[in-house]
Jmol script that loads the backbone (N, CA, C; Angstrom):
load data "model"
ATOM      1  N   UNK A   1     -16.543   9.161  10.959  1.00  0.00           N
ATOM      2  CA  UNK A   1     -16.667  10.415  11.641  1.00  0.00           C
ATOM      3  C   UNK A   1     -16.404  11.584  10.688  1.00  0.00           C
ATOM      4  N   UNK A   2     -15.078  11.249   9.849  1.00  0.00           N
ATOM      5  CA  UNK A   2     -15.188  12.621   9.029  1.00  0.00           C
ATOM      6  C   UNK A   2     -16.198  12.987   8.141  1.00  0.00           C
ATOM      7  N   UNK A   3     -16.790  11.948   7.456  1.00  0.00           N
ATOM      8  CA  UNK A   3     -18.228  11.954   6.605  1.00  0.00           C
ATOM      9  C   UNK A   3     -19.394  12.322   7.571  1.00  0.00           C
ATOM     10  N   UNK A   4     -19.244  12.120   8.662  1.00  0.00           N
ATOM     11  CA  UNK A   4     -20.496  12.812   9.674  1.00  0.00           C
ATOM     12  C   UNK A   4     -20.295  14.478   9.696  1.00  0.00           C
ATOM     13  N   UNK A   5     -18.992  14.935   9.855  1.00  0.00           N
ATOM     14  CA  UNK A   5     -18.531  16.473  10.459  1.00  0.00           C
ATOM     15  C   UNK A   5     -18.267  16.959   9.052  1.00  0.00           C
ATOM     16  N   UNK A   6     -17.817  16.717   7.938  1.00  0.00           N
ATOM     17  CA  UNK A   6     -17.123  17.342   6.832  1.00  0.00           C
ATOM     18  C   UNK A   6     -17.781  17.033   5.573  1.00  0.00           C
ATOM     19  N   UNK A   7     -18.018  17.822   5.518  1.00  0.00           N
ATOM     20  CA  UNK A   7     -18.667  17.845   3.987  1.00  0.00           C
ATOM     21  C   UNK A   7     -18.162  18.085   2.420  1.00  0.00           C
ATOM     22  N   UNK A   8     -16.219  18.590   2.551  1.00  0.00           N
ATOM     23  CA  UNK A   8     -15.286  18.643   2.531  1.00  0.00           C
ATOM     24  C   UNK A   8     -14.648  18.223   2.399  1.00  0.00           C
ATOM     25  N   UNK A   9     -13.272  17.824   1.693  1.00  0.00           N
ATOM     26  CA  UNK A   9     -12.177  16.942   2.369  1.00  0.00           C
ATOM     27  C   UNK A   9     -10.561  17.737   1.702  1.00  0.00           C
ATOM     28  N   UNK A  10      -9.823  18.326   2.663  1.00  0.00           N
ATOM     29  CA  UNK A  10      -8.711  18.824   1.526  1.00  0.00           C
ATOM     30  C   UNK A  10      -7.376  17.856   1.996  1.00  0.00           C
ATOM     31  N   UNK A  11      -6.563  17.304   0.955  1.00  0.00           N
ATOM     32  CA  UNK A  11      -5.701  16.215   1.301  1.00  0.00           C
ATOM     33  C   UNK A  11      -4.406  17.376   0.669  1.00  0.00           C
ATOM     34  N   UNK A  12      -3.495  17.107   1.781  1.00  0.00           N
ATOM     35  CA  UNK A  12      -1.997  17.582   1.602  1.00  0.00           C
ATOM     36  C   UNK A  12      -1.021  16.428   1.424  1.00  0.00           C
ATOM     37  N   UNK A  13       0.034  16.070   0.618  1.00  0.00           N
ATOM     38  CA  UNK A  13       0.768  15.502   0.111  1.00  0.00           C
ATOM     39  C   UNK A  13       2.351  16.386  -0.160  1.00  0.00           C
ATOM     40  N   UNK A  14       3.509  16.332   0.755  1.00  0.00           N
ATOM     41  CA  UNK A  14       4.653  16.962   0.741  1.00  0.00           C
ATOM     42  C   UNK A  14       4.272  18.572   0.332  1.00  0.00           C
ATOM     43  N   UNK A  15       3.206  19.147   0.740  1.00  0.00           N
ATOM     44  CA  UNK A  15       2.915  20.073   1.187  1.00  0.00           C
ATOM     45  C   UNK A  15       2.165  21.063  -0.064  1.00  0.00           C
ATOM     46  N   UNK A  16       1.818  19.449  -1.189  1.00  0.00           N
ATOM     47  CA  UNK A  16       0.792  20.171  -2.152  1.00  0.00           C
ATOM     48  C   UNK A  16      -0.846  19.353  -1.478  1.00  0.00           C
ATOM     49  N   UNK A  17      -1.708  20.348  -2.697  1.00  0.00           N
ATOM     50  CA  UNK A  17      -3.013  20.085  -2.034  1.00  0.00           C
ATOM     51  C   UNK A  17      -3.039  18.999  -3.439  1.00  0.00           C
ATOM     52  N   UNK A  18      -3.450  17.947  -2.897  1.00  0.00           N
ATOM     53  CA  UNK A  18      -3.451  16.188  -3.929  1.00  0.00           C
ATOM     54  C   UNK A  18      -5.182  16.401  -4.188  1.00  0.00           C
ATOM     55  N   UNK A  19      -6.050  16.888  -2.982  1.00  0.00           N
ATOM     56  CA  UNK A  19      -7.257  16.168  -3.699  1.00  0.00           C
ATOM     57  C   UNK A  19      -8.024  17.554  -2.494  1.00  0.00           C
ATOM     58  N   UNK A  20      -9.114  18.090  -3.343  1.00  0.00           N
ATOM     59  CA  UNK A  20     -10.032  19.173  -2.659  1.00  0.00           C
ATOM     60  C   UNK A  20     -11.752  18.681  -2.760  1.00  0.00           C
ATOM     61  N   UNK A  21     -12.234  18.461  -2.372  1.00  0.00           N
ATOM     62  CA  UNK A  21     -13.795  18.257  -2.829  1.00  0.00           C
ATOM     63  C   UNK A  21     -14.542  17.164  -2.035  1.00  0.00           C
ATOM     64  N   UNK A  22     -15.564  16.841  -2.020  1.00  0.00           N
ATOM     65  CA  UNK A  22     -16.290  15.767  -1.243  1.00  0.00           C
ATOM     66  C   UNK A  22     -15.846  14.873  -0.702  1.00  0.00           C
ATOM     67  N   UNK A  23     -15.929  15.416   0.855  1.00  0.00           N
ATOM     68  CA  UNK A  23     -15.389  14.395   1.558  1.00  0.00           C
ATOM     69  C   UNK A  23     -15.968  12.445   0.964  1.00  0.00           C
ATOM     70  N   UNK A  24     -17.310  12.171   0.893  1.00  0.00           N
ATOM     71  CA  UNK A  24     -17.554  11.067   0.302  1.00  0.00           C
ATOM     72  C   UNK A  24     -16.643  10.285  -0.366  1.00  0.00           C
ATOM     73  N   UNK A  25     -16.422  11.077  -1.739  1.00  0.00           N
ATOM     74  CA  UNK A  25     -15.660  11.154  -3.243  1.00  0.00           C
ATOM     75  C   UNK A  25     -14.448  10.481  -2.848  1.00  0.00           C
ATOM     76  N   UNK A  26     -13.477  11.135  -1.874  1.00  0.00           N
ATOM     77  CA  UNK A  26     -12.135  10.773  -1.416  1.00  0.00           C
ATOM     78  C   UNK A  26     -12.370   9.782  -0.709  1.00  0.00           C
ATOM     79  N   UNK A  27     -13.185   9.099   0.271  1.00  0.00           N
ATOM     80  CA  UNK A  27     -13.258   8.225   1.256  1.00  0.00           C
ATOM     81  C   UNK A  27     -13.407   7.200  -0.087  1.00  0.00           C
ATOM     82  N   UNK A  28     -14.380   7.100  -1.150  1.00  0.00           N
ATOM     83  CA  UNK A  28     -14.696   6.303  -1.755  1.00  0.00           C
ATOM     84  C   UNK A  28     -13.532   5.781  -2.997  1.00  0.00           C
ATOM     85  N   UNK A  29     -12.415   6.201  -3.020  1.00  0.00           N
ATOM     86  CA  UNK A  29     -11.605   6.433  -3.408  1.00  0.00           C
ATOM     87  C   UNK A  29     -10.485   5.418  -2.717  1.00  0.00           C
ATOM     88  N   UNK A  30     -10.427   4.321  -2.796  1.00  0.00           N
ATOM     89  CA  UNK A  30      -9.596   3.276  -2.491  1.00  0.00           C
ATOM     90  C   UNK A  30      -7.737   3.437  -2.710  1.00  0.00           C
ATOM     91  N   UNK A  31      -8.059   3.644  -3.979  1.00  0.00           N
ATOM     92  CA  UNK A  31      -6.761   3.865  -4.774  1.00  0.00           C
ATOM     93  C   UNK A  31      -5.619   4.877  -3.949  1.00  0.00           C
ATOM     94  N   UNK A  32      -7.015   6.005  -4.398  1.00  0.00           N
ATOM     95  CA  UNK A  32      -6.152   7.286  -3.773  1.00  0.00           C
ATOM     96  C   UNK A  32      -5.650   7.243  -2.555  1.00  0.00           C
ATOM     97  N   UNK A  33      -6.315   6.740  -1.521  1.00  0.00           N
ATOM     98  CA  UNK A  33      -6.514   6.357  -0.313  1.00  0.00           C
ATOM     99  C   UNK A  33      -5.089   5.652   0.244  1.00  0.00           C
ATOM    100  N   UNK A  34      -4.777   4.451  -0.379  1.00  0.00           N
ATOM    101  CA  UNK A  34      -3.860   3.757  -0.246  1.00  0.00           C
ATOM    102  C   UNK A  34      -2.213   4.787  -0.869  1.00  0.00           C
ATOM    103  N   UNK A  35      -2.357   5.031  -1.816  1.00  0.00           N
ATOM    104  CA  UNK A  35      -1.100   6.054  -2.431  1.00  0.00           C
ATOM    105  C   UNK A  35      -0.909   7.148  -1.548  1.00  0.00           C
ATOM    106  N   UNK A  36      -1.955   7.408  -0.982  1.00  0.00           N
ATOM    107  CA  UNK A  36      -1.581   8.926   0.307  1.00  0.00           C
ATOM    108  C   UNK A  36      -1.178   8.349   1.499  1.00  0.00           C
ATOM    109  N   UNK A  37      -1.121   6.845   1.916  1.00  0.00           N
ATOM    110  CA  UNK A  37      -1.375   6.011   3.279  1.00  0.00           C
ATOM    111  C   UNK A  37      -2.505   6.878   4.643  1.00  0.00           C
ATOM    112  N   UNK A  38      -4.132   6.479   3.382  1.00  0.00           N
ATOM    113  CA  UNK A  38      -4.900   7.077   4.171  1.00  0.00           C
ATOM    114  C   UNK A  38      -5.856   5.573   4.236  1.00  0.00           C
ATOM    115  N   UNK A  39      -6.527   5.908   5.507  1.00  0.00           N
ATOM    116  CA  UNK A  39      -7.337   4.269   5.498  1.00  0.00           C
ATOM    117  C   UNK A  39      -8.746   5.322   5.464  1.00  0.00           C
ATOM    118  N   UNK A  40      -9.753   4.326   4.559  1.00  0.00           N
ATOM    119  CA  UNK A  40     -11.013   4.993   4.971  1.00  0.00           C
ATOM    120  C   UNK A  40     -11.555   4.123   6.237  1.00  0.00           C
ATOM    121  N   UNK A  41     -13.121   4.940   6.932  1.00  0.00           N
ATOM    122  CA  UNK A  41     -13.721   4.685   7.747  1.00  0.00           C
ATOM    123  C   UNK A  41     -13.902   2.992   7.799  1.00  0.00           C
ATOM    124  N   UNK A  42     -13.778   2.794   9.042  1.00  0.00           N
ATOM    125  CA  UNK A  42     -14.021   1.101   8.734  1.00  0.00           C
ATOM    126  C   UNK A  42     -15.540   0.497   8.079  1.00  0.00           C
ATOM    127  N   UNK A  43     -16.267   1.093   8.194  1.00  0.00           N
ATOM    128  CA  UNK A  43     -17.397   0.724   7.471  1.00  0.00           C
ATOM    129  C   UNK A  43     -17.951   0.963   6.123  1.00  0.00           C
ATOM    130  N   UNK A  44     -16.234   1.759   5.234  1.00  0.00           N
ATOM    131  CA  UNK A  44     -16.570   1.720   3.989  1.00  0.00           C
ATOM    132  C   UNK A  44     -15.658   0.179   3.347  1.00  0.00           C
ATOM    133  N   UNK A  45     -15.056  -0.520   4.242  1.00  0.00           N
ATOM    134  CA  UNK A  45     -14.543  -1.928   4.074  1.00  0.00           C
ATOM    135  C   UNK A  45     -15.681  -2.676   3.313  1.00  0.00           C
ATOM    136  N   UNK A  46     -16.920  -2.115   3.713  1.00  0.00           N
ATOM    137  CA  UNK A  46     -18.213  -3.229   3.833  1.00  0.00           C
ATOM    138  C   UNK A  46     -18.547  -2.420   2.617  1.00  0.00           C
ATOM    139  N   UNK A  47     -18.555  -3.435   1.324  1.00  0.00           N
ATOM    140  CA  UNK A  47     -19.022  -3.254  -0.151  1.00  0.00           C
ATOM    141  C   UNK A  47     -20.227  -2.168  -0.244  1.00  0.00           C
ATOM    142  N   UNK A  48     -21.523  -2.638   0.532  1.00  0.00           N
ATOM    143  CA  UNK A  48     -22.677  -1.305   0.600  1.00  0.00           C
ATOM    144  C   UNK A  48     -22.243  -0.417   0.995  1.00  0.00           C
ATOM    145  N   UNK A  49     -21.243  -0.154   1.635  1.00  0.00           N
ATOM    146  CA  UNK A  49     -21.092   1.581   2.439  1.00  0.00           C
ATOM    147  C   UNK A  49     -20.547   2.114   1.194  1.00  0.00           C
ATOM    148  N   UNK A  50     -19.990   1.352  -0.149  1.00  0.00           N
ATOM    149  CA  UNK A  50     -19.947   2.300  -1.280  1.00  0.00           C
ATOM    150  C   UNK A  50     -20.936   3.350  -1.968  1.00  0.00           C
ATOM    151  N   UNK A  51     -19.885   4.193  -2.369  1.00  0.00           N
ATOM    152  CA  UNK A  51     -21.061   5.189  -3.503  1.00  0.00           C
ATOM    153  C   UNK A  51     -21.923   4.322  -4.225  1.00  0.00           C
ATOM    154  N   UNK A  52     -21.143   3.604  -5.273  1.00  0.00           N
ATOM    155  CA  UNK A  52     -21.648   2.692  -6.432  1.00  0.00           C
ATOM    156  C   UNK A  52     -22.726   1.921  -6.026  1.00  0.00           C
ATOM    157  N   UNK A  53     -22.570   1.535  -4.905  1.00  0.00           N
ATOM    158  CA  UNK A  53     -23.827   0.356  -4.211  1.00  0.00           C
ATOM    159  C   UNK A  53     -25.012   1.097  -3.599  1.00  0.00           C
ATOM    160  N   UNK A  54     -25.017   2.147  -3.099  1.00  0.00           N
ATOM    161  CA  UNK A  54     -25.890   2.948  -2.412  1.00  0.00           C
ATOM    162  C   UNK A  54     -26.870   2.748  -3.379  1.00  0.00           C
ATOM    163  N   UNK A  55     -28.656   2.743  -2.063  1.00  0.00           N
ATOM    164  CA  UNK A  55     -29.906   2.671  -2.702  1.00  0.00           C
ATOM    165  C   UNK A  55     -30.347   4.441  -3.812  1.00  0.00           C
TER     166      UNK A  55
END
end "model"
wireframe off; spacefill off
backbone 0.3
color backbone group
């Protein structure tokens, strides 16, 4: 849903801004994802819903 509405993404972390820019970028972003305790969309679980894999 947020990749449908936001084109965007600004992430707050103890009240700094951690990450500003494409919502995509951050969803695709595993790492980051997990260190902020953010889950992405359940259908980026599924290897193709990656950037890297996309046609």
């Amino acid at each position: 849903m947020a990749l449908d509405l936001c084109s965007s993404t600004i992430v707050l972390s103890g009240g700094k801004v951690v990450f500003s820019g494409p919502t995509e970028k951050v969803l695709n972003d595993s790492e980051f994802l997990h260190h902020n305790a953010l889950e992405a969309p359940l259908c980026y679980a599924r290897p193709y819903c990656q950037l890297e894999h996309a046609p």
